[in-house]
N, CA, C and O of each residue as an XYZ file, in Angstrom:
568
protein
N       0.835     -1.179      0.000
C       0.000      0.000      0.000
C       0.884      1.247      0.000
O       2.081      1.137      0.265
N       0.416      2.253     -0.245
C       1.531      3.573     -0.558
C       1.036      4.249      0.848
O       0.048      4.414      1.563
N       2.134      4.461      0.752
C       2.280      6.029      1.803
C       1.137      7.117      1.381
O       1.007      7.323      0.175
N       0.451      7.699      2.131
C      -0.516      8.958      1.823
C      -0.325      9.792      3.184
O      -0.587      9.468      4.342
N       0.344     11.245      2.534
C       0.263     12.244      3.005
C       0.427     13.521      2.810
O       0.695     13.999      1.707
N       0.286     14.156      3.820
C      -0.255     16.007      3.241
C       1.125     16.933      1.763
O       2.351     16.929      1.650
N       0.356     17.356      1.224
C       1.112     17.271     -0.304
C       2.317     18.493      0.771
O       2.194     18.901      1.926
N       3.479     18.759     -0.356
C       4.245     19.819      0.131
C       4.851     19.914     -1.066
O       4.981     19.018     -1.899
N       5.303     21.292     -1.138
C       5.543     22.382     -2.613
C       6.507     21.542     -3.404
O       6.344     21.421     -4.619
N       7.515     20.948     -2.771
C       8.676     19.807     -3.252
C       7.955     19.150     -4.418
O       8.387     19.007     -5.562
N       6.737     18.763     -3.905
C       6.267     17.537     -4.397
C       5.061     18.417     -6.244
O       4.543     17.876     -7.221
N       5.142     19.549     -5.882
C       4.379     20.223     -6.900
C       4.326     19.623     -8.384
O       3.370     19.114     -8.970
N       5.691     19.843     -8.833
C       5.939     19.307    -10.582
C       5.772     17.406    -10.582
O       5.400     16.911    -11.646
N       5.996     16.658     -9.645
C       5.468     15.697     -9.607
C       3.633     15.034     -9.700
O       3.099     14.116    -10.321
N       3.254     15.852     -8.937
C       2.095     15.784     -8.773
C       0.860     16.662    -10.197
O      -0.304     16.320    -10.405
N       1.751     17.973    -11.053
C       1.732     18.253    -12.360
C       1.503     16.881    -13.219
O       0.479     16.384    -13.688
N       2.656     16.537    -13.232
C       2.716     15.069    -14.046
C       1.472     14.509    -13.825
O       0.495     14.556    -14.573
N       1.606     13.833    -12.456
C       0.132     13.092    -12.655
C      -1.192     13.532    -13.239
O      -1.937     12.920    -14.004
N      -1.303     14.638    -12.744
C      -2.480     15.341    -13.456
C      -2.327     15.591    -14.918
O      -3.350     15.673    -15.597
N      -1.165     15.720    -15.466
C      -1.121     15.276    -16.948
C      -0.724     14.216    -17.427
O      -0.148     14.423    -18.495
N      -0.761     13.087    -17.123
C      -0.912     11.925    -17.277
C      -2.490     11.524    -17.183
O      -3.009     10.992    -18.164
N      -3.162     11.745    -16.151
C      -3.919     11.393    -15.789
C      -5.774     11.882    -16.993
O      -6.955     11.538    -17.036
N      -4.686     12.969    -17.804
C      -5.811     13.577    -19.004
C      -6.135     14.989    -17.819
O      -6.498     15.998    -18.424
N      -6.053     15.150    -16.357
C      -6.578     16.171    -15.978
C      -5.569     17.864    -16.073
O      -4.358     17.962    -16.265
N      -6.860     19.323    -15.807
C      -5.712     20.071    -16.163
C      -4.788     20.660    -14.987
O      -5.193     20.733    -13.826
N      -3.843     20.964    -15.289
C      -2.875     21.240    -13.904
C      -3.351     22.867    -13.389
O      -3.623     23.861    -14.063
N      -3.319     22.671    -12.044
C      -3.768     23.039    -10.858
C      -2.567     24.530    -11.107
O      -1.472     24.006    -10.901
N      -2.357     25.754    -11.372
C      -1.963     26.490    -11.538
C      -0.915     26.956     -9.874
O      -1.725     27.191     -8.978
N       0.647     27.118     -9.344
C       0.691     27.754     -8.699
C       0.009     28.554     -7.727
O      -0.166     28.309     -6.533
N      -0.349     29.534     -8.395
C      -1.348     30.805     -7.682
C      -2.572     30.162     -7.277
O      -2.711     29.933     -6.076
N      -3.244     29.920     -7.873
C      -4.414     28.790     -7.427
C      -3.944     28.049     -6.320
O      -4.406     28.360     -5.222
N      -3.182     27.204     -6.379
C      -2.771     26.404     -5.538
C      -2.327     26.647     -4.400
O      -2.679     25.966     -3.436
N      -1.490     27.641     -4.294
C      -1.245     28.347     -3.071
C      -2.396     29.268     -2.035
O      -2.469     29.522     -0.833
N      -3.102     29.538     -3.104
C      -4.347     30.396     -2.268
C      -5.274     29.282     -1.538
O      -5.812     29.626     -0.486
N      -5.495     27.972     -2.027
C      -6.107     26.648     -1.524
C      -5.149     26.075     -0.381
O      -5.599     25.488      0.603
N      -3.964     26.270     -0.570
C      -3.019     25.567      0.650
C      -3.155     26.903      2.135
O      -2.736     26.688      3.272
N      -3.811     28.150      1.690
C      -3.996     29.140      2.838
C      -5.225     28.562      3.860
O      -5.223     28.892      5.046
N      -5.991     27.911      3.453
C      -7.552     27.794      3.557
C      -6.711     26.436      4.622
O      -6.151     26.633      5.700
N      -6.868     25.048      3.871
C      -6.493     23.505      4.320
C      -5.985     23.117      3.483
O      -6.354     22.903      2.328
N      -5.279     23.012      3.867
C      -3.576     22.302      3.367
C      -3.459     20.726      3.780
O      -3.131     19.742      3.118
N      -3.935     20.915      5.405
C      -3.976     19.483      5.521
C      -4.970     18.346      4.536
O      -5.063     17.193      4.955
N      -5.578     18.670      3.437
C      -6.876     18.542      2.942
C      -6.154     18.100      1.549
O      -6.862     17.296      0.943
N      -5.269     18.325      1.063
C      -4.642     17.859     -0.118
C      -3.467     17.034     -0.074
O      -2.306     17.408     -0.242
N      -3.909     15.801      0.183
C      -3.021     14.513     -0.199
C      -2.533     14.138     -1.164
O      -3.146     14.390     -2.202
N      -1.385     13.467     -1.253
C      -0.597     12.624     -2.014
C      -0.066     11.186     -1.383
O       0.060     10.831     -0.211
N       0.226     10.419     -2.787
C       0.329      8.855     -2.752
C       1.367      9.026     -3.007
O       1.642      9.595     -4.064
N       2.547      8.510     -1.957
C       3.949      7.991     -2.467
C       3.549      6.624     -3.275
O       2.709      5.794     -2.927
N       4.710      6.602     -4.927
C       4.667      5.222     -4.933
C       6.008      4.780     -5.159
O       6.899      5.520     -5.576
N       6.170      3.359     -4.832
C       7.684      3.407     -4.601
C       8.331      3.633     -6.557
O       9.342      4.269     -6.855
N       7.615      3.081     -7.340
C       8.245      3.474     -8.434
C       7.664      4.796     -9.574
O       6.484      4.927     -9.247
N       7.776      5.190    -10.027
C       7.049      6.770    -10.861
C       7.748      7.681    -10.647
O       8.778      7.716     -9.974
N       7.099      8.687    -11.353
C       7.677     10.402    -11.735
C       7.795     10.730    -10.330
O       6.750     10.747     -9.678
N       9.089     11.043     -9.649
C       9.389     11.601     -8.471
C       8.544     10.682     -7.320
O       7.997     11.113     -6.305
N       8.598      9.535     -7.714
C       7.869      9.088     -5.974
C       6.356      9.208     -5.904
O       5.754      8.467     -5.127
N       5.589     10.219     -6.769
C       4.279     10.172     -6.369
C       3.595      9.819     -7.533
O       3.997     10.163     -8.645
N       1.892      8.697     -7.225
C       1.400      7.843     -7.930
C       0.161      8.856     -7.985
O      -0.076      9.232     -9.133
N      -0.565      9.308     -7.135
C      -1.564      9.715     -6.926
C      -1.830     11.155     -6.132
O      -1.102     11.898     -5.472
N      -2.823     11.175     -6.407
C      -3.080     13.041     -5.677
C      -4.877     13.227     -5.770
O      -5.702     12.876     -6.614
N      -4.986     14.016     -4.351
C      -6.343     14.489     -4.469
C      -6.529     15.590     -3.365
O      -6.050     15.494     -2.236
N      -7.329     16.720     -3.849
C      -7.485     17.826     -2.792
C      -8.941     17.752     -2.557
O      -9.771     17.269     -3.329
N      -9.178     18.346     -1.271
C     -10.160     18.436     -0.407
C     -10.523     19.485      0.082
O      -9.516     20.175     -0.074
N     -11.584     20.389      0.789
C     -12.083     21.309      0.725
C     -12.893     21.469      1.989
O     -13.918     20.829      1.752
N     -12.997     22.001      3.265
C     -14.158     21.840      4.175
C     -14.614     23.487      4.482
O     -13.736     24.024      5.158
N     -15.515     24.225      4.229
C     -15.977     24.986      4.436
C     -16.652     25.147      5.695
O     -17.448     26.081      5.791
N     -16.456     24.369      6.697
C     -17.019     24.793      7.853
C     -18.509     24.023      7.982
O     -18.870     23.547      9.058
N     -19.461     23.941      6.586
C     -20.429     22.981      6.490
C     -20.467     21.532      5.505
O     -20.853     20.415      5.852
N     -20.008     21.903      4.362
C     -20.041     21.010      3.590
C     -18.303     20.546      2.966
O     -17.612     21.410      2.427
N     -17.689     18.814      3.181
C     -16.712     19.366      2.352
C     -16.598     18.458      0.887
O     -17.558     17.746      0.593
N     -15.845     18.488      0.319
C     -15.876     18.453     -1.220
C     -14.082     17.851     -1.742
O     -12.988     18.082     -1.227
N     -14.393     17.194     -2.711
C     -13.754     16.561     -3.448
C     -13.176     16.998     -4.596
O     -13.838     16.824     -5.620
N     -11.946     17.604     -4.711
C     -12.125     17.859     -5.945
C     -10.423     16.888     -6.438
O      -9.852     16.132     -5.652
N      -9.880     17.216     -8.010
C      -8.953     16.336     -8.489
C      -8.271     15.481     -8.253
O      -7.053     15.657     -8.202
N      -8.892     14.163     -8.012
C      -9.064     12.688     -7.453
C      -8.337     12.427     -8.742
O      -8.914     12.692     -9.796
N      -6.558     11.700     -8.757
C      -5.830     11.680     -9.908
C      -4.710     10.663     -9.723
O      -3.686     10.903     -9.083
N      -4.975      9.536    -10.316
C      -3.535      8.120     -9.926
C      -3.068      8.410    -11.552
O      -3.785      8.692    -12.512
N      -1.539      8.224    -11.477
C      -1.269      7.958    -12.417
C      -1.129      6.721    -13.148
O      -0.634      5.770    -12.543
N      -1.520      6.563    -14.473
C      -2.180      5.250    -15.220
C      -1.149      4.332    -14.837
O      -1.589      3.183    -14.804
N       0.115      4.424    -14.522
C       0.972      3.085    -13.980
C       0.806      2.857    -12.890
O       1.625      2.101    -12.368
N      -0.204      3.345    -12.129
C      -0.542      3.108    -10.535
C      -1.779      2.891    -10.318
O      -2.276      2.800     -9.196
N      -2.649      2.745    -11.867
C      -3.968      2.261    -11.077
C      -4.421      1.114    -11.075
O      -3.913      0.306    -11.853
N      -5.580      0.669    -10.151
C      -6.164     -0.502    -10.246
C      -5.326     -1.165     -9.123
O      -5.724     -2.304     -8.880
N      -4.408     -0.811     -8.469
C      -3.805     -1.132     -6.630
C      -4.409     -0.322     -5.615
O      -3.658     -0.045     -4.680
N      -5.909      0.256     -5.547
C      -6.073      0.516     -4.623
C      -5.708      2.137     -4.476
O      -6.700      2.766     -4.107
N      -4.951      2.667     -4.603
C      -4.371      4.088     -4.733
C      -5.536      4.957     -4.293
O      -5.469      5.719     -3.329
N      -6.675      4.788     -5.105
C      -7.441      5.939     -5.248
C      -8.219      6.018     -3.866
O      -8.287      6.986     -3.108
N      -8.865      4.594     -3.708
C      -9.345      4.354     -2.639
C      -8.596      4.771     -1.049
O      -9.015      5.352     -0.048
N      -7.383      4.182     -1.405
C      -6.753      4.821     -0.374
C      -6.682      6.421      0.093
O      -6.753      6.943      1.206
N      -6.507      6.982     -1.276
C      -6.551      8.561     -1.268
C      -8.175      8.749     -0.315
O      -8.315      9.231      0.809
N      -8.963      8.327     -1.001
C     -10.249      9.160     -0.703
C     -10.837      8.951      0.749
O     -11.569      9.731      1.358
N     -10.151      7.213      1.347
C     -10.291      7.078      2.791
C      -9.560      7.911      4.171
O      -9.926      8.109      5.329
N      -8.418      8.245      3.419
C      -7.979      9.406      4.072
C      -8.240     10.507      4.340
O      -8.085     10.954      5.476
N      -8.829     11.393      3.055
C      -9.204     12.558      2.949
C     -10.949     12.694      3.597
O     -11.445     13.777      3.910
N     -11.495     11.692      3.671
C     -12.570     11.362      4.579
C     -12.687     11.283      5.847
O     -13.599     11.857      6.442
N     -11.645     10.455      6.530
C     -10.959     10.298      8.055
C     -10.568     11.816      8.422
O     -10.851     12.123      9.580
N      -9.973     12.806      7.650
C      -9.060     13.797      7.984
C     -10.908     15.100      7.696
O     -11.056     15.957      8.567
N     -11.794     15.053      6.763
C     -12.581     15.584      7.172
C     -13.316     15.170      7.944
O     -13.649     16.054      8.733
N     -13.892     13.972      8.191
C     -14.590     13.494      9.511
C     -13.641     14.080     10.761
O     -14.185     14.680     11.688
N     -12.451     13.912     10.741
C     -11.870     14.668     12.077
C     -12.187     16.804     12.679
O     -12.031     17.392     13.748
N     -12.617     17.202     11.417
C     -12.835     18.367     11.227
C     -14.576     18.149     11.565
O     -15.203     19.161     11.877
N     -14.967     17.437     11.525
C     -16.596     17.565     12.149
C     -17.491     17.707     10.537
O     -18.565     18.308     10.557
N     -17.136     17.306      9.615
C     -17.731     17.626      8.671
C     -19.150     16.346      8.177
O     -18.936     15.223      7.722
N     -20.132     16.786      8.369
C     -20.892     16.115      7.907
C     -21.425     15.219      6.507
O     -22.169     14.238      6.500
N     -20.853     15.830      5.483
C     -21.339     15.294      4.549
C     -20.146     15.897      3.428
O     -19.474     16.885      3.722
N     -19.974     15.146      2.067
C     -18.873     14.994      1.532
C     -19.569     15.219      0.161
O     -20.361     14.324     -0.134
N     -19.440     16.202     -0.714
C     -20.224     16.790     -2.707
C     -18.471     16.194     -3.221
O     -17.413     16.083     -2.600
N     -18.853     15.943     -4.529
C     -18.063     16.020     -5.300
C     -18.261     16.074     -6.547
O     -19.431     15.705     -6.451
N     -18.077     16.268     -8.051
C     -18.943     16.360     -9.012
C     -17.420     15.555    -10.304
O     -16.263     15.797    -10.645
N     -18.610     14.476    -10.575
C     -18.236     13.629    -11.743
C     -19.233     13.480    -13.194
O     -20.275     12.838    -13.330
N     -18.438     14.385    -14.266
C     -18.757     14.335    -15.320
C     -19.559     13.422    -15.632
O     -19.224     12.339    -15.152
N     -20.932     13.387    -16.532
C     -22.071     12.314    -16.509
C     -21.072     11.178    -17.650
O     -21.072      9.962    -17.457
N     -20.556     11.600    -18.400
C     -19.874     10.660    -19.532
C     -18.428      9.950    -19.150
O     -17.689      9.513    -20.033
N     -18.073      9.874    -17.610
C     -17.142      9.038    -16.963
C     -17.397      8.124    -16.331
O     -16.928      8.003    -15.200
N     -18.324      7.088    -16.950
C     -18.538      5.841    -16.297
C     -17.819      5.389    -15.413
O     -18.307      5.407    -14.283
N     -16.571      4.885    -15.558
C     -15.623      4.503    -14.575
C     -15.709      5.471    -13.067
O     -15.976      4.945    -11.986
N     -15.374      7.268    -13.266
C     -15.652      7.780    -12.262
C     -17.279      7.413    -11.240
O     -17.454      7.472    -10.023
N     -18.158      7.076    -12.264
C     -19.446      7.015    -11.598
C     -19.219      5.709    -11.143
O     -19.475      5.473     -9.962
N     -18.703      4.649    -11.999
C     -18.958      3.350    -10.749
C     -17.835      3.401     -9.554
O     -17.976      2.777     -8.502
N     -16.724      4.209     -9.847
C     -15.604      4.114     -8.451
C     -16.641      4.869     -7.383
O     -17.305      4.277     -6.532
N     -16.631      6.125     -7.590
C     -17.597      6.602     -6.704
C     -18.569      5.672     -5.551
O     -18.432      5.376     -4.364
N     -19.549      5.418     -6.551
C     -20.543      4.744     -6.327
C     -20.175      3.400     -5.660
O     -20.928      2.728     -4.956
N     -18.705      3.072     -6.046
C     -18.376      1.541     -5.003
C     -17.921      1.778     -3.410
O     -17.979      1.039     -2.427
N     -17.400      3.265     -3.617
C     -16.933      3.945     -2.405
C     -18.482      4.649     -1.327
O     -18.323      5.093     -0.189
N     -19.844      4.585     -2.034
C     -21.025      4.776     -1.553
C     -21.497      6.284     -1.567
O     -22.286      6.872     -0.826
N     -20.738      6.730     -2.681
C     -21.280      7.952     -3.064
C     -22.767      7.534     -4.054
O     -22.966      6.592     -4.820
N     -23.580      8.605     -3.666
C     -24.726      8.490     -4.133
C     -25.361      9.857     -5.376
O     -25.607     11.032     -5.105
N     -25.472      9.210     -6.615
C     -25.814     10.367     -7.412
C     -27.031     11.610     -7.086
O     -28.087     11.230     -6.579
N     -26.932     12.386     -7.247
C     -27.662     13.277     -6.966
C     -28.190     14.199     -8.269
O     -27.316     14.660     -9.003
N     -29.995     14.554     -8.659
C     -30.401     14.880     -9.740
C     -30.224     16.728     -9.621
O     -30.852     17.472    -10.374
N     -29.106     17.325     -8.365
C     -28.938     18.557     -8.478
C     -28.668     19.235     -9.880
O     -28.071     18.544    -10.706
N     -29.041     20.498    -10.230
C     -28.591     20.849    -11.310
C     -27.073     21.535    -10.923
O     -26.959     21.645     -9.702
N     -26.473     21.781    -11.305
C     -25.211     22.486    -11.391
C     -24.915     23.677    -12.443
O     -24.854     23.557    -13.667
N     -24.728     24.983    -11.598
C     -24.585     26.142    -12.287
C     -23.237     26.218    -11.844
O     -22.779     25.637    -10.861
N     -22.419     27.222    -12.891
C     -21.167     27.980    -12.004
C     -21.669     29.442    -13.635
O     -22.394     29.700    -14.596
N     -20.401     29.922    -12.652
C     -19.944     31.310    -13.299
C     -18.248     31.645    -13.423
O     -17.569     31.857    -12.418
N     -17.957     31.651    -14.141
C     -16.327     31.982    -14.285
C     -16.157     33.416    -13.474
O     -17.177     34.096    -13.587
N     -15.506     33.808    -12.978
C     -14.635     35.296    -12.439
C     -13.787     35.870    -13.348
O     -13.108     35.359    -14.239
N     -13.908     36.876    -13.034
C     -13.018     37.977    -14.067
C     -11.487     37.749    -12.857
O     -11.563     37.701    -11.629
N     -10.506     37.669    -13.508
C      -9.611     37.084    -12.294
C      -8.383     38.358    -13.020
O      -8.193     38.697    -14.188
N      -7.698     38.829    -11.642
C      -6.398     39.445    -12.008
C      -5.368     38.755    -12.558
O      -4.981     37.595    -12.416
N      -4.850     40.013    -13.453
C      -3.265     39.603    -14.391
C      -2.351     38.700    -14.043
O      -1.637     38.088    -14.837
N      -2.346     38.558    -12.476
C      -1.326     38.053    -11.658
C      -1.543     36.549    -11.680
O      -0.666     35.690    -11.586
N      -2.816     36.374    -11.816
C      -3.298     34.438    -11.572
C      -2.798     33.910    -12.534
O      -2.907     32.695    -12.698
């Protein structure tokens, strides 16, 4: 089983990789740092003993005080199907259950079968919410 624990900046361009490996898009610096101000303890990583710098997997987490949330749940394709992911998401569950958090959103594209049955084996339950967002007008600097 891999090692899982709280990500650190070292580990940044590694954890890039995975997310481009993984087809997902990379998590920008500035972004990233403004999310590590909030919970930091909340964004894990999977040592694996062999891969790009040591790490197999990655996923950040989110607790707002009421609800917390799931977001870029990411093994890299030579590390999946051992468990990795699962491991990630039992952690990041344990570590918001320790924060008092009641209940756990996360949002998986309707045309990722695979995401919907991992989910769903882990006892996430679909929900017929609609989902709006809005983009931000964001400064030069991001």
């Amino acid at each position: 089983m891999s090692r899982i624990r709280q990500f650190r900046w070292s580990d940044y361009e590694a954890v890039a990789e995975v997310w481009r490996a993984a087809g997902t898009d990379v998590v920008g610096r500035a972004e990233l740092e403004a999310k590590l101000t909030r919970d930091p303890e909340l964004f894990l990583v999977a040592e694996a003993p062999a891969g790009p710098r040591g790490i197999g997997g990655a996923v950040m987490g989110t607790f707002d005080g009421r609800r917390g949330w799931i977001f870029r749940l990411a093994v890299h394709p030579a590390h999946r199907r051992g468990g990795m992911a699962t491991g990630l998401v039992a952690e990041l569950e344990q570590r918001l259950t320790n924060l008092g958090c009641p209940r756990i959103n996360l949002l998986v594209l309707p045309d990722n079968e695979a995401g919907l049955r991992f989910w769903q084996r882990l006892g996430y339950l679909p929900c017929p919410d609609v989902l709006f967002t809005k983009p931000l007008a964001t400064s030069p600097s991001s």
